[in-house]
N, C-alpha and C positions, 0 to 999 in steps of 0.2 A: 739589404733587407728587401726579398718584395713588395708589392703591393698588393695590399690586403684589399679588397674586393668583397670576399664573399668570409660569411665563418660559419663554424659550426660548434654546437656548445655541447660537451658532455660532463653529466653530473656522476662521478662513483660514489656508490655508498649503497648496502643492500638496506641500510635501514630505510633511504627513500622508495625502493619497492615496496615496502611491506606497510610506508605507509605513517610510519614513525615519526620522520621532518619533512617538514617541507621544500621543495625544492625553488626557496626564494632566492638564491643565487642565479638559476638560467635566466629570471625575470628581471633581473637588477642589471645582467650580462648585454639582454636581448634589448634593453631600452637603452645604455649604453651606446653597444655599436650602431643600433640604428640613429643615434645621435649622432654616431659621429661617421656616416652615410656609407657604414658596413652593412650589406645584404645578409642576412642570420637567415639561413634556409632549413638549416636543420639543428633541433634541439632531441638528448637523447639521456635517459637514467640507465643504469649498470650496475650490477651487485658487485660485490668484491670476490670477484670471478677472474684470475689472471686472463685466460684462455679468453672469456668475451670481452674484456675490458679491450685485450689486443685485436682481437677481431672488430669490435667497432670503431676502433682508432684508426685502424690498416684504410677500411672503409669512408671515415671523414677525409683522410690525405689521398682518396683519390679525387673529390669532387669538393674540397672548400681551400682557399687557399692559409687561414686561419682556422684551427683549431683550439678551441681553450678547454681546458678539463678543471672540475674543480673536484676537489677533496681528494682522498688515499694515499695522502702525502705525512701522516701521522707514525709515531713506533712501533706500531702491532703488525702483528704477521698477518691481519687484512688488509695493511695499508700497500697497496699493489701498484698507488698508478704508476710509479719511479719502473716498478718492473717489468712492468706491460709497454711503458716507452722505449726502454734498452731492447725489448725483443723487436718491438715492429722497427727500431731503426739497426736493429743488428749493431750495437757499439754492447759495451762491457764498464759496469759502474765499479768506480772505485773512493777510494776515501782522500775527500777534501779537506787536508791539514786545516788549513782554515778558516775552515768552516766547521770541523770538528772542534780549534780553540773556541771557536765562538758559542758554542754550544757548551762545551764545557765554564764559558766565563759568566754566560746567561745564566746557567743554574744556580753558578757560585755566587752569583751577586744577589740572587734570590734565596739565598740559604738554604737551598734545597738541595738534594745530592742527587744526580744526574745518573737513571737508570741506563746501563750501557746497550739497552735498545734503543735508546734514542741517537744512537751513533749511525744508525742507518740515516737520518736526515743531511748526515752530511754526505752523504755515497751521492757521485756525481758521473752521466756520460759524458765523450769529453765535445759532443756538441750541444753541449747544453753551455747558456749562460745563469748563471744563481743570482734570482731576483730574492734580496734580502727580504725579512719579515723582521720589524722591527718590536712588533708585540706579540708574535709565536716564537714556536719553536721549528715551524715548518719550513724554509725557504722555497721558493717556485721557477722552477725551469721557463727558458726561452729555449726554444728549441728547433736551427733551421736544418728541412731537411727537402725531401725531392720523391716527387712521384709523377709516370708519364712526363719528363722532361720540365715540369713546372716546378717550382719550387713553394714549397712549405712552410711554414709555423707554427708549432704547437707549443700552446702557453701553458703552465699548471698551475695552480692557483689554491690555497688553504680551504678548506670546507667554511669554517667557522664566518659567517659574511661580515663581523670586522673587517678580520685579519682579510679576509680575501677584498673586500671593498678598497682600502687602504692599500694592497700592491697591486691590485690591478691601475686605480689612478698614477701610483708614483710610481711602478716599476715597470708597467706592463706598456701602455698605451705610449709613455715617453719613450718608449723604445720602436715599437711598428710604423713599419709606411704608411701613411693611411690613405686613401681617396681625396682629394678635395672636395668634391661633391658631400653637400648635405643635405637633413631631412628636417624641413618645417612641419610641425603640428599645430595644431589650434582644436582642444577639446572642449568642447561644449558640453556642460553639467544639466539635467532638467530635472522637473518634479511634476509631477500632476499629469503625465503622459505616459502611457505604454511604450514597450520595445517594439512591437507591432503596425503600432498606429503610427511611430515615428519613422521608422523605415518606408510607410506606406506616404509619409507625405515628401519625405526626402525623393523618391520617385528613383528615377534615373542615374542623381548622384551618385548613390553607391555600387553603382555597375564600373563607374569610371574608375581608373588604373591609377592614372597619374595627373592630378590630383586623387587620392582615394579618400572616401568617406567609410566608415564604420560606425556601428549603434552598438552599445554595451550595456547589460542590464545589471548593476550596481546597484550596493545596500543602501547609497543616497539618491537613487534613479537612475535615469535612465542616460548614457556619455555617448558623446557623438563624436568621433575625432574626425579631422581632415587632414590628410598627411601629403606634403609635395616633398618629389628630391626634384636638385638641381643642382647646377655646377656650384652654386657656392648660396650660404644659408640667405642673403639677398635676392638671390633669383629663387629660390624656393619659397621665400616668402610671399613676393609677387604673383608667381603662379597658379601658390595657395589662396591669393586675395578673393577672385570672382566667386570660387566656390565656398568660402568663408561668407561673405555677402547671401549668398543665397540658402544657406543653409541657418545664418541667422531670420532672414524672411520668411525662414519656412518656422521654424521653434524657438525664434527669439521670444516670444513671451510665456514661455515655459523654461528657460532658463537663469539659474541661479547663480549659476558663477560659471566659470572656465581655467582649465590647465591644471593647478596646482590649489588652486580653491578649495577651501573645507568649508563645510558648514560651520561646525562646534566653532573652529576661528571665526569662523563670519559674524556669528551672534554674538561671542567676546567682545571683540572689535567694535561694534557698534554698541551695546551697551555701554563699551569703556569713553566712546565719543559723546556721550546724552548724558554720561557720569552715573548710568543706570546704575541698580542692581535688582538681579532678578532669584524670586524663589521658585521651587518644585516642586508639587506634591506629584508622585507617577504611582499607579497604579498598573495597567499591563503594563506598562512597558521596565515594570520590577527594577528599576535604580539605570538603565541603559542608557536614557539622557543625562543623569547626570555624572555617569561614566565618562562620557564622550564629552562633556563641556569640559569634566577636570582632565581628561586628558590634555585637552585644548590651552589647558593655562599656562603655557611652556611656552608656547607660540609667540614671537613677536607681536606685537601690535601691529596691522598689514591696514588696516583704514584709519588711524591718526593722521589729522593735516600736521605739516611742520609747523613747530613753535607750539602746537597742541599739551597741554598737561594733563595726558589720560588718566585714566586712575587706574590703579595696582589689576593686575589680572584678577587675582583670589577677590579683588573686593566689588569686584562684579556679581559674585553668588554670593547669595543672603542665607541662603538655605534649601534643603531638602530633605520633605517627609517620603516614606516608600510605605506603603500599605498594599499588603499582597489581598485583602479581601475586603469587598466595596461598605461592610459595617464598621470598618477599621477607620477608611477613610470617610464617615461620618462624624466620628470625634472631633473630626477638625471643627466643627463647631458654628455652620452655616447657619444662616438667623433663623431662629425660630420662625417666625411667622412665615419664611420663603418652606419652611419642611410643613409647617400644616398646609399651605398652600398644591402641593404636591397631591393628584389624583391617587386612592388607594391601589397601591397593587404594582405603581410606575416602577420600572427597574432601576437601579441604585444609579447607573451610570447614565441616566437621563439627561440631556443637555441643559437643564435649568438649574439639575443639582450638582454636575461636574463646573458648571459657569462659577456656581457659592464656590465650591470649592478652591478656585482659582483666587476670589476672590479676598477668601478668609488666609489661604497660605501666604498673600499678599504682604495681609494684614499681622498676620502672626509672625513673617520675619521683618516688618518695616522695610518693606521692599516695593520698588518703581512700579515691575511689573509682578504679576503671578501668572504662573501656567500649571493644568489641571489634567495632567490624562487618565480618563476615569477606567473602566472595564467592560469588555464584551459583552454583546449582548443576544436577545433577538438574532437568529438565523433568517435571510430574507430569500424568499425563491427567488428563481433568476427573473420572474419575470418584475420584480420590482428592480432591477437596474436600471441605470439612466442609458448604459452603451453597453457592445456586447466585446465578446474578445476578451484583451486584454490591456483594452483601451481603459486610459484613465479620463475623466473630466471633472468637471466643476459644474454646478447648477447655475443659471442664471440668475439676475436681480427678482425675476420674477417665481422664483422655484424658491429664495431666499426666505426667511421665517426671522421676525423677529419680536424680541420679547423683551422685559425692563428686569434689571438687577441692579437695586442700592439706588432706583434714580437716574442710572445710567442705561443705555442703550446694550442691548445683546444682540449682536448679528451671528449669524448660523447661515454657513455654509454645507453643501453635500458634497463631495467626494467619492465617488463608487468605482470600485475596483473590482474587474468583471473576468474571475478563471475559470470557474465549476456553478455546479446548478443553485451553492446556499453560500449564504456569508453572513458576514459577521460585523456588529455594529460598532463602533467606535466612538465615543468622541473624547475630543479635545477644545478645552477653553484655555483662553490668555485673558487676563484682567489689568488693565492700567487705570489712569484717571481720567481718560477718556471713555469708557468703557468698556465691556468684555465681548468677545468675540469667542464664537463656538464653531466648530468643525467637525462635522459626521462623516465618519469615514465607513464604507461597504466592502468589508474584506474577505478573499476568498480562504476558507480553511487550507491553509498552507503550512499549519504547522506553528507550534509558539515562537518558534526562532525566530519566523518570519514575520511573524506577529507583533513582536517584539520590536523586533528593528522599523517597521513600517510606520510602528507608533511614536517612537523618538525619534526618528528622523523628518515624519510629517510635523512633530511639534518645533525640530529647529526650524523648516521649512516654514512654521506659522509665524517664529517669532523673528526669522528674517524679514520678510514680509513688511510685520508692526514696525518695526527698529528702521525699516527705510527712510 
């Protein structure tokens, strides 16, 4: 087997031109081999086109020494790639006994009666090796061959990113030569800072090769990665060290986690450590956090000490109200004497009356904390930003407002987020026994999607934060 070096990945399927599925396979592919200190130089999509499928395969085996293909390995007379591989290596497929029983025995044991299209999955060239599929019906070619005197590999691999996850691990990589050489990373997660302003203080680092830095702008902020190869994953980590160091000096205190980090888990995790439980009333942000917390309840518990007696995932949320219109989420039922107190005319999502809100959700599911994301407001010109760009900040102690609810103390923070000439007001409170704390956020008209996401994900952001 040679030694695989460099690959290239193509995806068949005309449904991914048009836009239909997505092509999470090359990205699942692409972090893979670079894991395991394969150069991925070219990624590439294909309709179900004999003629171009073979034409860009011909093209991969002259410049990668791995080639993996996924998907057109199914029964329909689109499924091409099996015959796009016999043309560009000139062999001749035929039928693997079997592999044909085997197909026939898989049906039968699923009670199904096996369309005799599906007999083309067992048609094999005779350089090909058949990496089995233990939960399709697709098997996937090894396949060594030769261009310009070098020698080749091309892998195929199931569409469906189970079936193709599962033999690419057991059938596929147990089989390749690989590099010794590996690739260290170290991603750094932030909040409260531009893609812009983060590059601008990274400086110089992200010029450099090896170690490489990149900045990525993500639905939870802003990722910074630092990537070393080297002969083996200990000398890449080392290598990686100096500019990990400085790239925490530069945006360590804008960063929330690293690597594999979520938020949703992060706030789990920690309420499950305090024994919290927390409620939610959301307004913009229309059910989105507490989408993403329940998502999160799957999660191991990732900050328990050992010997620790967490408490149940589910029994960390108390509850959640969703009020799409800010008279709705009046009901909840804030004190009387705090809504006469309220200037005539204040908009609904005012930070003294989204703070009650917090306050009373608190109260209404017998929960540790409350948090309150109230709704848009006020448009501000550009010239009431705090920074220009698309630089994020925070207001000083002394830019800072604070006001009383219930007897307890309200701090209020700014937040301005700066893309176009008007934005849009936000806030967000969290309510404990300590008191509540408010957050105004200055957002540029980007759209509700983004609106959306910016407001639940700055509200996990807040109650990471508390939970420290």
């Amino acid at each position: 087997m040679p030694l695989v070096r460099t690959a290239e990945l193509i995806s068949v399927g005309t449904e991914l031109l048009l836009g239909e599925i997505v092509d999470t396979n090359s990205a699942y592919l692409a972090g893979e081999l670079a894991r395991l200190g394969v150069d991925v130089l070219w990624s590439s999509r294909v309709g179900d086109n004999h003629g171009r499928i073979a034409q860009l395969l011909e093209q991969a085996l002259t410049r990668s020494d791995l080639v993996v293909m996924c998907g057109g390995l199914g029964p329909t007379d689109d499924d091409l790639t099996r015959d796009a591989i016999a043309t560009v290596v000139g062999e001749r497929q035929t039928r693997d006994p079997d592999l044909e029983r085997w197909l026939r025995e898989r049906f039968a044991a699923s009670g199904r009666a096996m369309p005799e299209r599906n007999l083309q999955q067992a048609d094999v060239i005779p350089s090909a090796t058949v990496l089995p599929n233990p939960i399709g019906t697709a098997p996937g070619w090894l396949v060594r061959t030769e261009r310009g005197g070098s020698d080749r590999v091309i892998v195929t691999l199931p569409g469906p990113p189970r079936e193709m996850q599962r033999m690419w691990r057991e059938q596929a990589v147990t089989r390749l030569d690989l590099p010794s050489s590996r690739l260290f990373t170290r991603t750094f997660k932030t909040h409260g800072i531009g893609e812009s302003l983060v590059a601008e203080r990274l400086g110089d680092l992200t010029r450099a090769a090896n170690p490489s830095v990149a900045t990525y702008a993500k639905r939870d902020g802003v990722h910074v990665r630092v990537a070393a190869k080297a002969a083996d994953i200990d000398a890449a980590q080392a290598l990686a060290g100096p500019t990990i160091d400085e790239v925490s000096r530069v945006i360590g205190h804008a960063t929330w986690g690293y690597d594999s980090d979520e938020l949703p888990a992060m706030v789990l995790d920690a309420l499950r450590l305090r024994g919290w439980r927390l409620a939610v009333a959301e307004g913009f942000s229309g059910g989105l956090l507490t989408e993403l917390l329940e998502q999160a309840l799957d999660e191991p518990p990732g900050g328990a000490a050992a010997g620790t007696q967490a408490q149940p995932a589910a029994g960390t949320l108390a509850g959640s109200v969703i009020a799409w219109q800010p008279e709705t989420m009046k009901t909840l039922g804030p004190a009387l004497d705090l809504l006469r107190r309220l200037p005539a005319g204040l908009p609904a999502g005012a930070a003294e009356l989204v703070a009650a809100v917090a306050a009373t959700v608190r109260a209404l599911f017998a929960a540790d904390v409350g948090l309150a994301v109230g709704y848009p407001q006020v448009a501000l010109p550009r010239g009431n930003a705090a920074v220009t760009g698309d630089a994020r900040g925070e207001a000083g102690p002394d830019e800072a407002t604070r006001a009383r609810q219930g007897g307890n103390p309200v701090t209020t923070h700014r937040t301005v987020e700066a893309h176009d000439q008007r934005y849009t007001r936000l806030v967000i409170a969290l309510a404990t026994d300590e008191g509540t704390t408010v957050e105004e956020l200055s957002l540029p008209p980007l759209g509700r999607a983004w609106l959306r996401e910016r407001s639940a994900f700055t509200s996990l952001n807040l109650l990471r934060s508390a939970l420290r």
